[in-house]
N, C-alpha and C positions, 0 to 999 in steps of 0.2 A: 419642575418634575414632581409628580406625583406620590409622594410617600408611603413606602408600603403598609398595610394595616399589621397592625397589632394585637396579641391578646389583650393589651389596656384598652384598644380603641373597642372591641369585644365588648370587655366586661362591663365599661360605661354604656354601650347602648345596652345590654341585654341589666343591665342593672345589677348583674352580680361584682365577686370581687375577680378580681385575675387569676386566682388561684385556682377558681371553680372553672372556669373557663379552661384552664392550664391543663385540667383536672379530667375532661372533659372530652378535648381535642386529642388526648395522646391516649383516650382509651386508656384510662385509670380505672382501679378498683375501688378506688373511693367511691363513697353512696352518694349519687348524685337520681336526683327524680327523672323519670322518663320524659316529662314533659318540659322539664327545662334543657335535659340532655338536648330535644329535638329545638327547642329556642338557641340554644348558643350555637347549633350548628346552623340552623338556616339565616343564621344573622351571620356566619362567619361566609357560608357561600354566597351571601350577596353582598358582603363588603370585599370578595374577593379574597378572603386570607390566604397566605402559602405560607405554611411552615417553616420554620428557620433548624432546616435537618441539622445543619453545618454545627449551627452550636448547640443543638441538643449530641450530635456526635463527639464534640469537642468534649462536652461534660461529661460525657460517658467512656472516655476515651474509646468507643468506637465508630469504624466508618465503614460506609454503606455504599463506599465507591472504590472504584479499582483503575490504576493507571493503563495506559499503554502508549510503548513507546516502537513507531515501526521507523524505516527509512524513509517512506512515501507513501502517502494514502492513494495519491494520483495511478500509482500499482497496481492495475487489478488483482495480482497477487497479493497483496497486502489488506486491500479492500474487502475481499473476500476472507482472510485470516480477519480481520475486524469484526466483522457480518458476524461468523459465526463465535464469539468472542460476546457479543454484546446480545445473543442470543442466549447464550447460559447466564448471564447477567440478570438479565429481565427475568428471565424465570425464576435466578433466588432474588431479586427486589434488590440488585445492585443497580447503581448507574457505572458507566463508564468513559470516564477523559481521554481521550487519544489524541497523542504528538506526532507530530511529525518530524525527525530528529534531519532530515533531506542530508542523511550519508554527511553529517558536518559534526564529529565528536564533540564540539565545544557545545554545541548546541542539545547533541544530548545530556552532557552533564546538566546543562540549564533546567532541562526538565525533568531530571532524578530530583534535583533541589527540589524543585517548586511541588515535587509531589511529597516530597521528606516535610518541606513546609508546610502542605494543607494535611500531614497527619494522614495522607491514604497509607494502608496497611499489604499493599498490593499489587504487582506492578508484573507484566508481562511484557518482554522485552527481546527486541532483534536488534540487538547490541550491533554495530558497524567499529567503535571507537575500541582501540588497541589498548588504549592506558585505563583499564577497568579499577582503579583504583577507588574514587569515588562511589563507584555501583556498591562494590566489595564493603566500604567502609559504611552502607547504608544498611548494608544484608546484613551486617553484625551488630547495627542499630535497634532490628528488628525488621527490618523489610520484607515481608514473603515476596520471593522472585520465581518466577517462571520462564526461563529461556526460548526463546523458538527461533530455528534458524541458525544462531551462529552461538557458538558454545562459553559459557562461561565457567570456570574452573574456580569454582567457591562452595565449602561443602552448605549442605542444603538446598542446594538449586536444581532445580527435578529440567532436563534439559528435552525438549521433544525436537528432532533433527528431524533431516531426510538424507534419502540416502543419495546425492546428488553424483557420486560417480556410478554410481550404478544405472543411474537414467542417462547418464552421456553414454556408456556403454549399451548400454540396450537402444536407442536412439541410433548410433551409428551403426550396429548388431543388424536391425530392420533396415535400414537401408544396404548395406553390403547384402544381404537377402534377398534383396530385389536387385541384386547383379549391381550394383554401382561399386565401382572401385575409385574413381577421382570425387571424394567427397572434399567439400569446403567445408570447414568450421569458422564461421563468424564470431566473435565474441567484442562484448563491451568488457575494460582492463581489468587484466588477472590479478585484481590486488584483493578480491575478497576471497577466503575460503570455498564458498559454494561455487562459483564463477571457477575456484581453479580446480574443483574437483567434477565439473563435467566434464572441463577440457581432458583430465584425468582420463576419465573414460573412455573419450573418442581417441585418446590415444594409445587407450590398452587395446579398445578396439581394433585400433586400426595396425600397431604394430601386430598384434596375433593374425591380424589377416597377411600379413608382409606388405604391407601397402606404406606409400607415403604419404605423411598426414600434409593437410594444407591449410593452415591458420593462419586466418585475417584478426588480429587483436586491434579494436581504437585506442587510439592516445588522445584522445581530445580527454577534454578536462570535463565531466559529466555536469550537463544543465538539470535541473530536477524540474522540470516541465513533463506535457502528457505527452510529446510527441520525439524526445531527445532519441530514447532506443528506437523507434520507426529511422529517423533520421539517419542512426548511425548505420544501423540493417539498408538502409540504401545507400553510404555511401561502400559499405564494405562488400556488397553485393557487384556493386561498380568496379570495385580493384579486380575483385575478381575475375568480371565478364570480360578485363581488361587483359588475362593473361593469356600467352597463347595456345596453353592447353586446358582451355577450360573445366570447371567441372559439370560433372552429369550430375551431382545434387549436391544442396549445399542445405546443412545442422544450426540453427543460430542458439544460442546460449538461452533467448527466449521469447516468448512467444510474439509479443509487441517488436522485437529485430526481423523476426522472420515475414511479419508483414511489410516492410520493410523493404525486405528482399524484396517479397516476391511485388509490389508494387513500382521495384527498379524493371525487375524483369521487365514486366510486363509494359513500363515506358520504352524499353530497350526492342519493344519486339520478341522476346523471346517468352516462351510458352510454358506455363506450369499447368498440368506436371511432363508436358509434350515432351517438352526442350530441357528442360532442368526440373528437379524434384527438389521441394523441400520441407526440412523438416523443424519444427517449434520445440518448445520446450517451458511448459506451466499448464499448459493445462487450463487456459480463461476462458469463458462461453465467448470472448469472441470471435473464437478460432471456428464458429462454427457460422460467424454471421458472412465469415469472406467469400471468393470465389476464388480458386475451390475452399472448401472446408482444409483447416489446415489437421495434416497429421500433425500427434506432439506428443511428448512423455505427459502426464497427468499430476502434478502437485496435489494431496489433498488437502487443501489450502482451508478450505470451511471447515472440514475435520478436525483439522490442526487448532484453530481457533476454539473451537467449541472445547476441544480436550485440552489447551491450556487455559482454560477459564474453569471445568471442571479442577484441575488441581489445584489453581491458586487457592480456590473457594474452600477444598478440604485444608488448607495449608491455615488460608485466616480464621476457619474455624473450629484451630486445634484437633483436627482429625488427627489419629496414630498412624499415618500413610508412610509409607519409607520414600524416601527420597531416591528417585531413579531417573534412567533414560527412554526416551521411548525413540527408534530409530522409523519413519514412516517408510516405506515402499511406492518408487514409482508403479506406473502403469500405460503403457500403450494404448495410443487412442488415434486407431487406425481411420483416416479417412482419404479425403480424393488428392493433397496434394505431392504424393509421391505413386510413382510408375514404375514397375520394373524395367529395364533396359529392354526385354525382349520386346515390349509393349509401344517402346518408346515409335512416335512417327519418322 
């Protein structure tokens, strides 16, 4: 394998000593001539030099990168909070590491360490692990933390939620609107906060309407692959078409289930939004590639990203910001896969 260059390997060809060259490359005020200025660099562009940022950060004690830790990149919820994440990044000249923690605690601690270990100053985080002990004992290391998603209770940690019972509510709201009163609720297991505060929802909903709720929850034990929630959206779709009162629409917790659904349906014979209407919940552009377009509550999932990348960044650079919450707001994103009853064939 081929050794990477060096400013010694530099200064020998260009004949100076390494210091001038050191001098040089990092945009130094030291008086160095124009003409050599432009010699050490076109000898460093064609030996290929790259920088060794790492230990110029180490020597400075600072760093010019920023963690993050999601459940799943495979998520296009998640992918999209990354996106726009590593868009504010580029624009102030950070780079950014991103983990995949696959909903496994142990495994996020792994990559608190390794980012405490390389000295990042940074770290934006959708915490899944209960025993936040380790995060906590990092934050008072010095850590700047940025929360997104699931709340961590450590002072200094500016935390941006959403307001997730409020979209299962309004979700279920729109459908009882178009006259459905037997709604299903699909859901993958109510063991995370966000997950039990839709259900929340559909179920303030649904008792204010005097209705009875109908929840499919899975017990399977979650695969972290791209097609697990498709998967389980068909088989919980299945229980349902199985009962003998079926429902006129059915709510899946998100948007990847609801395709799901309506991909069982539609093996089954039956018709969205003819026969059954349903409804998503994320908000991902592919709810727009299907047939039909799927209704669905809307996450602003880029926003989010962007605006936790924006805070960490005043956070690691001593900005006097106070430390708050920001709560995001669904939105309705009405399209062809729900029917009113009246409409229905």
């Amino acid at each position: 394998m081929k050794k990477p260059t060096t400013i010694h390997d530099i200064a020998r060809k260009a004949n100076v000593s390494s210091a001038t060259v050191s001098r040089v490359l990092s945009n130094s005020d030291y008086p160095v001539s124009k003409a050599l200025q432009e010699k050490i660099r076109r000898i460093a562009a064609e030996m290929n030099y790259i920088p060794n940022l790492l230990g110029k950060q180490l020597k400075k004690n600072v760093s010019m990168t920023i963690g993050v830790i999601v459940p799943s990149i495979i998520n296009p919820f998640y992918s999209s909070v990354v996106f726009g994440i590593e868009e504010i990044a580029r624009e102030n000249h950070y780079t950014v590491v991103t983990c995949n923690s696959l909903q496994d605690p142990t495994l996020e601690d792994e990559y608190i360490r390794t980012i405490m270990e390389k000295q990042i100053k940074g770290l934006i985080i959708s915490s899944i692990s209960k025993d936040k002990s380790l995060l906590k004992n990092s934050i008072q290391m010095g850590l700047n933390v940025i929360a997104i998603d699931q709340t961590i209770e450590e002072e200094g940690v500016s935390q941006i939620k959403f307001d997730y019972r409020k979209g299962g509510y309004m979700a279920t709201k729109h459908l009882l609107s178009k006259g459905h009163s037997r709604i299903g609720y699909v859901t993958s297991r109510l063991d995370r906060p966000s997950r039990q505060s839709i259900c929340q929802g559909y179920l303030y909903a649904m008792k204010e309407a005097k209705l009875e709720p109908i929840v499919e929850e899975s017990k399977s034990e979650e695969l972290y692959n791209a097609v697990f929630d498709f998967d389980t959206g068909k088989k919980l779709a299945n229980k349902l078409l199985a009962a003998p009162d079926r429902p006129t629409a059915i709510f899946a917790c998100n948007d990847m289930m609801a395709f799901g659904v309506i991909n069982e349906l539609s093996q089954q014979g039956v018709k969205v939004p003819e026969d059954i209407s349903v409804m998503g919940f994320d908000g991902i552009d592919f709810g727009l590639m299907i047939h039909p377009p799927l209704t669905t509550i809307k996450q602003p999932d880029y926003d989010m990203g962007k605006l936790a990348c924006r805070l960490l960044l005043d956070k690691i650079n001593g900005e006097d910001s106070p430390t708050f919450d920001v709560m995001l707001q669904p939105k309705l994103l009405e399209r062809n896969s729900v029917l009113p009853i009246s409409e229905r064939v």
